[in-house]
C-alpha positions as CSV (number, residue, x, y, z in Angstrom):
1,X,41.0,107.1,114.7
2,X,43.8,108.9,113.0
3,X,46.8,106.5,112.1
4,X,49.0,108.4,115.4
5,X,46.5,107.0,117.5
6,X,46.0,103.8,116.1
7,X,50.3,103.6,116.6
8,X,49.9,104.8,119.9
9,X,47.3,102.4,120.6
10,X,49.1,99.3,119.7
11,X,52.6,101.0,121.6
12,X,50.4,100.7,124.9
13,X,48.4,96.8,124.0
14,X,48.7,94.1,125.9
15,X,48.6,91.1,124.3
16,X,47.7,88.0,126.2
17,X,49.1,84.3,124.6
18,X,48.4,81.2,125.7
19,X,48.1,77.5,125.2
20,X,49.6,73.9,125.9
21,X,53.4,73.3,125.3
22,X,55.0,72.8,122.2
23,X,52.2,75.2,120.2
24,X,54.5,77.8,119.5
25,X,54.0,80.6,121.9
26,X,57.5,81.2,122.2
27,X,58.2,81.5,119.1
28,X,55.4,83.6,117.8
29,X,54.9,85.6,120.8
30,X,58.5,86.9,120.2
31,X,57.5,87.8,116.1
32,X,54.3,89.3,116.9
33,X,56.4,91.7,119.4
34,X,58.8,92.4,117.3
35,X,56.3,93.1,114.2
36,X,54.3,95.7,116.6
37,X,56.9,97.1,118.2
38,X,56.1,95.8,122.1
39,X,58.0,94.3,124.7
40,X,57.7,90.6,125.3
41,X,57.7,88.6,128.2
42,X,57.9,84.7,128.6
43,X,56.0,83.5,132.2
44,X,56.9,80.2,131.7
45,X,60.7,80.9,132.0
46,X,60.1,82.3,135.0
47,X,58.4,79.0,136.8
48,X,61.3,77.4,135.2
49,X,63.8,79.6,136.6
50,X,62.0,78.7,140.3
51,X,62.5,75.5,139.5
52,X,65.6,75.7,138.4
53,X,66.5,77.0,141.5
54,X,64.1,74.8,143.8
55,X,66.5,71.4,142.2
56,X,70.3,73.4,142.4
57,X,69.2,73.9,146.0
58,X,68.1,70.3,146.9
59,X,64.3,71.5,147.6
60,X,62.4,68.1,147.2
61,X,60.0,69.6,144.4
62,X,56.8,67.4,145.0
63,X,56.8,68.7,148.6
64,X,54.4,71.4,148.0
65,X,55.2,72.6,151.9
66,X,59.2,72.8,151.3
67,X,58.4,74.4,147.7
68,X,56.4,76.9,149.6
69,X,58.7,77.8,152.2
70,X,61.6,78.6,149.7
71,X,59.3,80.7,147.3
72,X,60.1,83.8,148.6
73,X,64.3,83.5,148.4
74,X,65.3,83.4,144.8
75,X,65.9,86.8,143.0
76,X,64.6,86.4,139.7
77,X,64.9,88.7,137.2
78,X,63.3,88.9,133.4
79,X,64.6,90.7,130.2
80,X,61.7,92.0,127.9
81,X,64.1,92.4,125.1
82,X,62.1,90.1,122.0
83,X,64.6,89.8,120.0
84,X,67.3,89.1,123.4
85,X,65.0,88.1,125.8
86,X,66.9,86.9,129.1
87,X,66.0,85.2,132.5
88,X,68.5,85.3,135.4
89,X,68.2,83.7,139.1
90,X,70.4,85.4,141.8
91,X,72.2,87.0,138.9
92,X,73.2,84.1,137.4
93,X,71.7,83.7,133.4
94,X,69.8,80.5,133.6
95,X,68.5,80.6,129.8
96,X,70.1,77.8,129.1
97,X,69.5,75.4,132.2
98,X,66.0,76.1,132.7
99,X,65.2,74.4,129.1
100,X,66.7,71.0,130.6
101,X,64.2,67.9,130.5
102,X,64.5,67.8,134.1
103,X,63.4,70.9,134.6
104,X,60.7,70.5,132.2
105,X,59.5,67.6,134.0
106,X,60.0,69.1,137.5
107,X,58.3,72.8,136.4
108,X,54.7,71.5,136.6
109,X,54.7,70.6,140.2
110,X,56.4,73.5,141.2
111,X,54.2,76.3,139.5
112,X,51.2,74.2,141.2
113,X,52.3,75.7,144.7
114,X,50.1,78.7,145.3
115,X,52.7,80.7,147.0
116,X,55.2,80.2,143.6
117,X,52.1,81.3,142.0
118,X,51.4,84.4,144.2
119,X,54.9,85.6,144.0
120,X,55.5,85.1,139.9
121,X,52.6,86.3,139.3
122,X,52.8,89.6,140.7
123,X,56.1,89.8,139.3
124,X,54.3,89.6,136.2
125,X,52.1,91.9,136.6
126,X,54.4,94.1,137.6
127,X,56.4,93.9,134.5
128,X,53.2,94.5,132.2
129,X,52.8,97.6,134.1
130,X,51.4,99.8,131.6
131,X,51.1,97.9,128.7
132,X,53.1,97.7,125.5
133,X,53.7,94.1,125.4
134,X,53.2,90.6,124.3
135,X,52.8,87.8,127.6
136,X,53.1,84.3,126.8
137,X,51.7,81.4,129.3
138,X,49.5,79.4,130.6
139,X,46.7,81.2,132.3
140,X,47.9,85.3,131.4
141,X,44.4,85.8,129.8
142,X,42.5,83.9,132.9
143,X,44.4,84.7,135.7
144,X,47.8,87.4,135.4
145,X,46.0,90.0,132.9
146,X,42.4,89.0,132.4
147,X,41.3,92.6,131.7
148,X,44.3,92.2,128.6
149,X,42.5,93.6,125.7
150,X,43.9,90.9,122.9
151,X,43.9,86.9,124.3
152,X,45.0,84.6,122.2
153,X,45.0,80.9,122.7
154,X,47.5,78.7,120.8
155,X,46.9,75.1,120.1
156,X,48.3,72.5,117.8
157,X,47.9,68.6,117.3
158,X,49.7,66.4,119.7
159,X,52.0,65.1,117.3
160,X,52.3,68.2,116.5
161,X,53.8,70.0,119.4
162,X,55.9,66.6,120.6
163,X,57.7,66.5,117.3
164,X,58.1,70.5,117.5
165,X,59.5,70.2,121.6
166,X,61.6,67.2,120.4
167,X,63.5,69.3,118.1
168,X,63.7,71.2,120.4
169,X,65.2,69.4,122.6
170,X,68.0,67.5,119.4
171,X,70.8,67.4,122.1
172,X,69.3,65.5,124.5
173,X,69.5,61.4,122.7
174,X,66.5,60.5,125.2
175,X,64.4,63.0,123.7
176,X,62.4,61.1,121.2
177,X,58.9,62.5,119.9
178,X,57.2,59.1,121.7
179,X,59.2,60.0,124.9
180,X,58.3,63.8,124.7
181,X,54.9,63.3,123.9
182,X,53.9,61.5,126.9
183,X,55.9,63.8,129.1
184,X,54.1,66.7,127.6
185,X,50.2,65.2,128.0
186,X,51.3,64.2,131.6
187,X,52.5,68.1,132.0
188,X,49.5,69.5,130.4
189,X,47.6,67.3,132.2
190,X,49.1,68.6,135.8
191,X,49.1,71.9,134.9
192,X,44.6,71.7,133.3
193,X,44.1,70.0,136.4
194,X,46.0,72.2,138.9
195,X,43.8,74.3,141.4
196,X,46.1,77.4,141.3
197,X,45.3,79.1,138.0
198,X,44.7,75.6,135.7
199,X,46.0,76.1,132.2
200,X,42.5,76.7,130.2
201,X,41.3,79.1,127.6
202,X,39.6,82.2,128.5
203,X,35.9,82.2,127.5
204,X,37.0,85.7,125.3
205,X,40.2,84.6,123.7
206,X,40.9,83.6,120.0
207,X,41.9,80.1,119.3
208,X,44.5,79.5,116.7
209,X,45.4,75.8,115.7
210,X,49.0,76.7,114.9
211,X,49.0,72.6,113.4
212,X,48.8,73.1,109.3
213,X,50.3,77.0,109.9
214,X,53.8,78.1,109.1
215,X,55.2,80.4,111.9
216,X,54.9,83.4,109.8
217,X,51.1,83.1,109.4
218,X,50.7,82.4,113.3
219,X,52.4,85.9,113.2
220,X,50.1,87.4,110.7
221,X,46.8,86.2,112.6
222,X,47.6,87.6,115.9
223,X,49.0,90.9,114.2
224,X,46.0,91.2,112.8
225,X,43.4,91.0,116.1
226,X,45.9,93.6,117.6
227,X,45.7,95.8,114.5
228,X,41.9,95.2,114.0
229,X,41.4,95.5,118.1
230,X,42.5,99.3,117.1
């Protein structure tokens, strides 16, 4: 393959990332765009953005039946930009108040509702389209693009990906690593036990343990299965 088509091969790759929160998806699936050229798009936004919505519009979100009934109302609409990416809700930028620990805590129960899941993800797959792009989540290489050429499935420690969230989350005082670490095991524990697409890794994707790596070399390791899928 001459190097043209190698480029042109990578231009059109869709790269499938994903793993429990706090591993670094975000942040890596946004360098390995940007280092290959692609488009980037964050799912998990999205189901944040629903739920964003579901709470500013007094939906009760553990009543999978109201959850379901409002599914199909909010516009929701996703940049692809990785080094600007943007999320907005009735046209209303929600990049911000989506990353709220209520929302974080809320998100799991609402992606669980297989009509949210129906909608989002053919919005998803919409957006991938043709390729040429980097998708971060929790069940893209089982369940949104399981044909995706490149899976990758992130991991890291516990301790980990709590400390890495509660930096994450520096503003909020109630935010400590012991708070955000049992919120996060009770989130990945909703979301690997869900019926509707459970978070899980797909039997062909590549496991990184992003613990003991800087972000750089998460980077490098999934630029190099693209390049090496070419």
């Amino acid at each position: 393959m001459s190097a043209s088509q190698r480029k042109a091969a990578i231009v059109s790759l869709v790269i499938a990332m994903d793993g429990p929160s706090g591993s670094g998806k975000s942040s890596a699936s946004k360098g390995v765009a940007r280092a290959l050229g692609l488009r980037y798009l964050d799912t998990g936004a999205m189901y944040r953005a629903m739920t964003w919505w579901m709470l500013e519009h007094g939906v009760p979100v553990e009543d999978a039946a109201a959850v379901a009934a409002k599914a199909g109302e909010p516009v929701l609409e996703s940049g692809t930009d990785p080094g600007a990416p943007t999320i907005s809700v009735d046209g209303t930028d929600v990049s911000g108040p989506i990353r709220t620990r209520e929302v974080t805590n809320a998100v799991s129960a609402v992606s669980a509702v297989p009509e949210v899941r129906a909608r989002l993800v053919a919005l998803q797959r919409e957006i991938i389209g043709s390729g040429g792009i980097v998708v971060e989540g929790r069940d893209i290489g089982t369940a949104v693009a399981p044909d995706a050429p490149v899976k990758v499935y992130l991991t890291a420690s516990e301790e980990a990906r709590a400390a890495r969230r509660a930096k994450d989350l520096a503003a909020d005082p109630g935010a400590t690593v012991t708070v955000t670490r049992a919120e996060q095991a009770r989130r990945d524990r909703l979301d690997s036990t869900r019926k509707a697409s459970p978070l899980t890794r797909a039997a062909d994707a590549h496991e990184i343990d992003s613990t003991e790596l800087s972000l750089g070399e998460v980077i490098e390791a999934v630029v190099r299965l693209a390049k090496e899928h070419n």
